[in-house]
C-alpha positions as CSV (number, residue, x, y, z in Angstrom):
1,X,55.4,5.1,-21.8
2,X,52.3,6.3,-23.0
3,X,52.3,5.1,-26.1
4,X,53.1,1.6,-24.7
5,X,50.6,1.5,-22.6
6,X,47.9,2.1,-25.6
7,X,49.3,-0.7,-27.7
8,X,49.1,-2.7,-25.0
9,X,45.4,-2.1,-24.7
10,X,44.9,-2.1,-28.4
11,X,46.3,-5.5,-28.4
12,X,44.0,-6.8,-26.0
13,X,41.2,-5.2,-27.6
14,X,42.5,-7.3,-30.3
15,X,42.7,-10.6,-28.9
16,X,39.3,-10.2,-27.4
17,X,37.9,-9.1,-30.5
18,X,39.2,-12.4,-32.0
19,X,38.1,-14.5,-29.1
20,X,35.9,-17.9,-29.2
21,X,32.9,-15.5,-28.2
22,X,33.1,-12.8,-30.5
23,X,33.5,-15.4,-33.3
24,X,30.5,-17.3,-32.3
25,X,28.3,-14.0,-32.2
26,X,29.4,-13.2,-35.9
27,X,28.6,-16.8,-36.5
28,X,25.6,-17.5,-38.6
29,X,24.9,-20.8,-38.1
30,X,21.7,-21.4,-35.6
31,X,22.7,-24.8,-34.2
32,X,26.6,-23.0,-33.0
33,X,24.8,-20.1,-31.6
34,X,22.1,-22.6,-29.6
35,X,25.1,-24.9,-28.2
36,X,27.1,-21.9,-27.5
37,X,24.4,-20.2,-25.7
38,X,23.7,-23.2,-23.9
39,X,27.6,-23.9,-23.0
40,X,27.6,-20.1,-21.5
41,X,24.5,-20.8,-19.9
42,X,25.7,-24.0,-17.9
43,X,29.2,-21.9,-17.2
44,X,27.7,-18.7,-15.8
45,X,28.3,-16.5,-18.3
46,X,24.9,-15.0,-18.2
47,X,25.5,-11.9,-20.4
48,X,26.7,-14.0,-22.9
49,X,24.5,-16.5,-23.2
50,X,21.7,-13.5,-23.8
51,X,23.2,-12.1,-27.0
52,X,23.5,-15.8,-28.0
53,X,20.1,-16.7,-27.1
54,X,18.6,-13.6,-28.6
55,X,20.5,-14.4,-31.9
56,X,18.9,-17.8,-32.1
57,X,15.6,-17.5,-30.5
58,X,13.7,-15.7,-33.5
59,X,15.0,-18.8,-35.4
60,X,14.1,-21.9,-33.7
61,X,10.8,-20.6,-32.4
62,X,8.4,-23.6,-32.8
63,X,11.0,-25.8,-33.0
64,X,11.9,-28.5,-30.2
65,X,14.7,-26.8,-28.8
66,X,12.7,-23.3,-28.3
67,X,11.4,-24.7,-25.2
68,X,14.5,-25.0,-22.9
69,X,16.0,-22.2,-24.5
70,X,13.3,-19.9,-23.7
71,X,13.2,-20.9,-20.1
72,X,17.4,-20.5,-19.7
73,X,17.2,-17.2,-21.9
74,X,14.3,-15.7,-19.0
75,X,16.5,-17.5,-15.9
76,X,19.3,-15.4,-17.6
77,X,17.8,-12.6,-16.8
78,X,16.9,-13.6,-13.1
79,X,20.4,-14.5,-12.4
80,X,21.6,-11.0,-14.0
81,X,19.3,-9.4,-11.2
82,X,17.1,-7.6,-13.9
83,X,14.0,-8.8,-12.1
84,X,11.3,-7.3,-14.1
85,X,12.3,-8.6,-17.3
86,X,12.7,-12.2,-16.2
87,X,9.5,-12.0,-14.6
88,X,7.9,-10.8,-17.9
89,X,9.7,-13.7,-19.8
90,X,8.9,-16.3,-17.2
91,X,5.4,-15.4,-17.7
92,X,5.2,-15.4,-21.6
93,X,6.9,-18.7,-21.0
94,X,4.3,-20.4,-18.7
95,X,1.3,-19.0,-21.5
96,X,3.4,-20.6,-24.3
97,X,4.2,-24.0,-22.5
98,X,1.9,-24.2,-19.4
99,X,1.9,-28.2,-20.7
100,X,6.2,-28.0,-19.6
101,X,7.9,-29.8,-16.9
102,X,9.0,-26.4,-16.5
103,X,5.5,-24.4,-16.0
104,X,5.4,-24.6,-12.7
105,X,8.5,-23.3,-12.2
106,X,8.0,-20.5,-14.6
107,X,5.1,-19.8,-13.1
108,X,7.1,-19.9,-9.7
109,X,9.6,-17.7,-10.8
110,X,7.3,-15.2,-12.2
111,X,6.0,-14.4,-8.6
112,X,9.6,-14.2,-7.6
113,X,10.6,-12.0,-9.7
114,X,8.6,-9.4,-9.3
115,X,8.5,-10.4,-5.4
116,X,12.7,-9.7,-5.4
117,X,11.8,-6.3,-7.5
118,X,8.9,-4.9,-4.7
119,X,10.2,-1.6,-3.0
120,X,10.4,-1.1,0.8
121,X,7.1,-0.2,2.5
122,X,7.8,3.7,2.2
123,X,7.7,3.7,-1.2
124,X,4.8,3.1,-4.1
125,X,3.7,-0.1,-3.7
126,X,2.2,-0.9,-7.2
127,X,4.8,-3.3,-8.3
128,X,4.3,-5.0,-4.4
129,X,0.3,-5.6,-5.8
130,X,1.5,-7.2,-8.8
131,X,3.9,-9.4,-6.9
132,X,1.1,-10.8,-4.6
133,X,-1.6,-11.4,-8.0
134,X,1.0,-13.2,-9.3
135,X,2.0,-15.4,-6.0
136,X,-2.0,-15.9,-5.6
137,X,-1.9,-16.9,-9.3
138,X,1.0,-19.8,-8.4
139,X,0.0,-21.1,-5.2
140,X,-3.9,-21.4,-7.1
141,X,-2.7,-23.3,-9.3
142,X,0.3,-25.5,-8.0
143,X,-1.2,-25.5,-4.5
144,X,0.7,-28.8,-3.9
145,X,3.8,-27.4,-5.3
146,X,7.4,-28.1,-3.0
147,X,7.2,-24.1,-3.4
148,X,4.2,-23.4,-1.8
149,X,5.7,-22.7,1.5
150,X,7.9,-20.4,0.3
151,X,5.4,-18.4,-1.8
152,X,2.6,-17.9,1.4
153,X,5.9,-16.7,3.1
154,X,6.5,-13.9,0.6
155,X,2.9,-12.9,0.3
156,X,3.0,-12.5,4.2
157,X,6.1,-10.5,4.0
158,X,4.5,-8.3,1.1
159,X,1.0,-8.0,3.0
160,X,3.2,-7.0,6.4
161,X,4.6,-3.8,4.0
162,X,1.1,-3.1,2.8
163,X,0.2,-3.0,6.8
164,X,3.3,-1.2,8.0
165,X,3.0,1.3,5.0
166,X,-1.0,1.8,5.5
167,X,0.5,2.3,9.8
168,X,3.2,4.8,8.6
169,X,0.2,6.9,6.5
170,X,-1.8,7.4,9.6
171,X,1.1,8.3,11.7
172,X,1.5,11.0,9.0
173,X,-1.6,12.1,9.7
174,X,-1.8,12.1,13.5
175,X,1.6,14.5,12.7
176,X,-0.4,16.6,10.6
177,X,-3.9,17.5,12.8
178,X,-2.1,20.2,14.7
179,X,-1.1,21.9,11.5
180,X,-2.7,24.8,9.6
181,X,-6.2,23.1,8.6
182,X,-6.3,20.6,12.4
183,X,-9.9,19.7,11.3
184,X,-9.4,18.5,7.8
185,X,-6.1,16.3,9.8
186,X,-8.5,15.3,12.5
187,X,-11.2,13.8,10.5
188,X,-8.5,11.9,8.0
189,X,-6.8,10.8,11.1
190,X,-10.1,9.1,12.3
191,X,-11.3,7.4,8.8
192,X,-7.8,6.5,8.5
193,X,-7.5,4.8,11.6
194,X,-11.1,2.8,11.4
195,X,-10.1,1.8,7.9
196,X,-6.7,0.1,9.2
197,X,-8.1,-1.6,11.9
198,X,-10.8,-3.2,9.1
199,X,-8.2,-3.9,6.9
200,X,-5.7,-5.3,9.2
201,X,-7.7,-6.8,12.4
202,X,-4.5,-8.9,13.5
203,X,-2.3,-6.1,13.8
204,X,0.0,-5.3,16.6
205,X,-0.8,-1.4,15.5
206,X,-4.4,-1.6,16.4
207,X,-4.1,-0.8,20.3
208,X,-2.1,2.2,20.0
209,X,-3.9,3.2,17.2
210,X,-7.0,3.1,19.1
211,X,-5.9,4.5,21.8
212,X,-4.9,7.6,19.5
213,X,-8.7,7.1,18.2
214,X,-9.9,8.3,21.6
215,X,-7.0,11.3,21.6
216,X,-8.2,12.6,18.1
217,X,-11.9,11.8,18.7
218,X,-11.8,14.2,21.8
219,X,-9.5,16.9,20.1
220,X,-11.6,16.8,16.9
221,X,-14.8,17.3,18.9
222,X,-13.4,20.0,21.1
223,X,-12.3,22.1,18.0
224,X,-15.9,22.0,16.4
225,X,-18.1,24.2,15.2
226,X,-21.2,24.0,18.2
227,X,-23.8,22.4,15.7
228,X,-21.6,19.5,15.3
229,X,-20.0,19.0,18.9
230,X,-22.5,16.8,20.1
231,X,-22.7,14.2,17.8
232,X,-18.5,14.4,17.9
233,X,-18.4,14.2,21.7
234,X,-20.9,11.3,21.9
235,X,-18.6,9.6,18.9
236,X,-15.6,10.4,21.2
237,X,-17.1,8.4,23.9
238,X,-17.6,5.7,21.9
239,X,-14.5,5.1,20.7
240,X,-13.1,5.2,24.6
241,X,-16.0,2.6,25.4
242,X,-15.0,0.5,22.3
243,X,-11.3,0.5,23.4
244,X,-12.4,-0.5,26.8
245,X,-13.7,-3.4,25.4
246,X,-11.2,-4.6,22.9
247,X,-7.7,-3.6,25.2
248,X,-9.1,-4.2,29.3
249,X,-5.4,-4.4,30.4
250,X,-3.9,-1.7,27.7
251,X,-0.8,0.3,29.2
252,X,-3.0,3.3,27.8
253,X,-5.8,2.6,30.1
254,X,-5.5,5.7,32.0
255,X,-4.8,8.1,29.5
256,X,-8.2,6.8,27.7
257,X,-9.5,7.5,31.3
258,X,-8.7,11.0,31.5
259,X,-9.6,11.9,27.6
260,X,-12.9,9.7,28.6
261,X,-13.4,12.0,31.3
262,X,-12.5,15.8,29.6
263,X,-14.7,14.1,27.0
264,X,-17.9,13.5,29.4
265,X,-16.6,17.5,31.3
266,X,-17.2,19.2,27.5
267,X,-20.1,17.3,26.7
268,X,-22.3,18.4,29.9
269,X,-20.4,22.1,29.8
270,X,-22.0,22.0,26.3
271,X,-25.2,20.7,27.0
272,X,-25.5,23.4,29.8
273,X,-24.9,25.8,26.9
274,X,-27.4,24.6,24.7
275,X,-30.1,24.8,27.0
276,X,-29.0,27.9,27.9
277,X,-29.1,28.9,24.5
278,X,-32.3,27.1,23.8
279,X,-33.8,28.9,26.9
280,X,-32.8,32.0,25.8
281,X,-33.8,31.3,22.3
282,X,-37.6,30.3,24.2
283,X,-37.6,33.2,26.4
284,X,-36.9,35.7,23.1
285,X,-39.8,33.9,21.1
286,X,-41.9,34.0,24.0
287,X,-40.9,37.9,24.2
288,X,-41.9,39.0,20.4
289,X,-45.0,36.6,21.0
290,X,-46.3,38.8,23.3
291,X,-45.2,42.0,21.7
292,X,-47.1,41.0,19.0
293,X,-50.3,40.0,20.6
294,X,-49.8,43.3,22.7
295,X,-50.0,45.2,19.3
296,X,-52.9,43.6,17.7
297,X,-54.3,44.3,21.0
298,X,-53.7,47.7,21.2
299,X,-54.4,48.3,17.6
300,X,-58.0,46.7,18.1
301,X,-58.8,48.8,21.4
302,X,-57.5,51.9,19.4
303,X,-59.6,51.0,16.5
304,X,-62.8,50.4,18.8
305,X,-62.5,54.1,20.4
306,X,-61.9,55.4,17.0
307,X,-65.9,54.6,15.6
């Protein structure tokens, strides 16, 4: 049964093997490969048609026919779903024939390409960058293309995984400040969170996120050394007066209130201390000044009875 079963699949092997398609590839002749690669093109046959048009391309390069072939042999490649390489073939076409009926739609292409290859928000976004240069490329240059619409709507969908990944980074941090090293987590939670709401000033993060700006700003402040606490106290404050003005009817309005107000409760306990301290510090300076003039004193009277 076994050995059935083996010629059977020897003798398809065989049959493919002598099949219209394996005939054309062993073909030499440039003008069956083009028609043939064209034919598999128009059919669907996608794989095929790229070990036909990679047989014939080196060939007719320069030629007429190089044009269209170029273009089918890079859409090949989209419709296979191997997006980078169609995007880097849509692109050589659009330098080679950015004259074509077909540049714009290279160009096009190009950007969605490498649009349909950009990762989820959580992961590197280099290839994301590349996909919006390229976008800003077409819609520069074809800005009364039919696709225009549809390329601002990618780029918006890219720049929204930019936002929601730059979001998901400072929520990392806010995680991280009551970890081993809170002060080096506080301070990266506060430039973090000032950079995003520069960067993204229409965000629907910015609220909470500044709300969490009051939270750290107080936390950080609390936890620092007593040179420094002043200045971070006073910035606390200002973040809570800033979120006043930006969110008057936030659902965080009261918590700002009451980090607001442990804020203002550690500020005067610490201005209490310093003057305490500085009073002290007076008091002790005052102390050896008069010790000293008491010396030179005594050392002069002592000095005067001696002669």
């Amino acid at each position: 049964m076994q050995s059935k079963s083996l010629l059977f699949l020897s003798l398809l092997f065989l049959i493919a093997s002598c099949g219209p398609f394996s005939k054309l590839e062993k073909s030499t002749n440039w003008e069956e490969l083009y028609n043939g690669a064209n034919k598999y093109y128009q059919e669907g046959e996608y794989g095929k048609a790229i070990i036909l048009y990679e047989k014939v391309l080196p060939v007719i390069k320069g030629s007429e026919k190089a044009e269209l072939a170029e273009y089918n042999y890079a859409n090949c490649h989209f419709k296979t779903k191997r997006y980078i390489e169609a995007a880097g073939y849509f692109s050589t076409f659009y330098r080679t024939y950015n004259r074509s009926p077909l540049a714009e739609e290279a160009l096009f292409m190009n950007a969605y390409s490498l649009y349909l290859d950009a990762p989820d928000y959580n992961l590197d976004q280099q290839s994301s960058r590349e996909a919006v240069a390229a976008i800003q490329q077409f819609v520069t240059r074809f800005p009364a293309s039919a696709s225009y619409e549809r390329a601002m709507e990618m780029l918006t969908d890219l720049e929204g995984r930019f936002e929601q990944k730059a979001f998901s980074e400072a929520e990392m941090y806010y995680r991280l400040k009551d970890g081993l090293f809170p002060g080096d987590f506080y301070r990266a939670c506060i430039i973090n969170f000032q950079n995003f709401a520069k960067d993204y000033p229409e965000s629907k993060h910015n609220e909470e996120l500044a709300y969490k700006l009051v939270e750290v700003g107080f936390g950080y402040a609390e936890n620092s050394a007593f040179d420094k606490k002043e200045e971070r106290l006073n910035n606390a404050l200002g973040f809570a007066s800033t979120f006043y003005r930006k969110y008057p009817s936030s659902q965080y309005m009261g918590d700002v209130k009451e980090y607001e107000s442990d804020t203002r409760k550690e500020l005067d306990a610490h201005l209490k201390l310093k003057k305490e301290y500085a009073d002290r510090n007076a008091a002790a300076q005052a102390k050896i000044a008069a010790d000293a003039e008491a010396k030179v004193a005594a050392e002069t009277k002592s000095n005067e009875e001696n002669k």
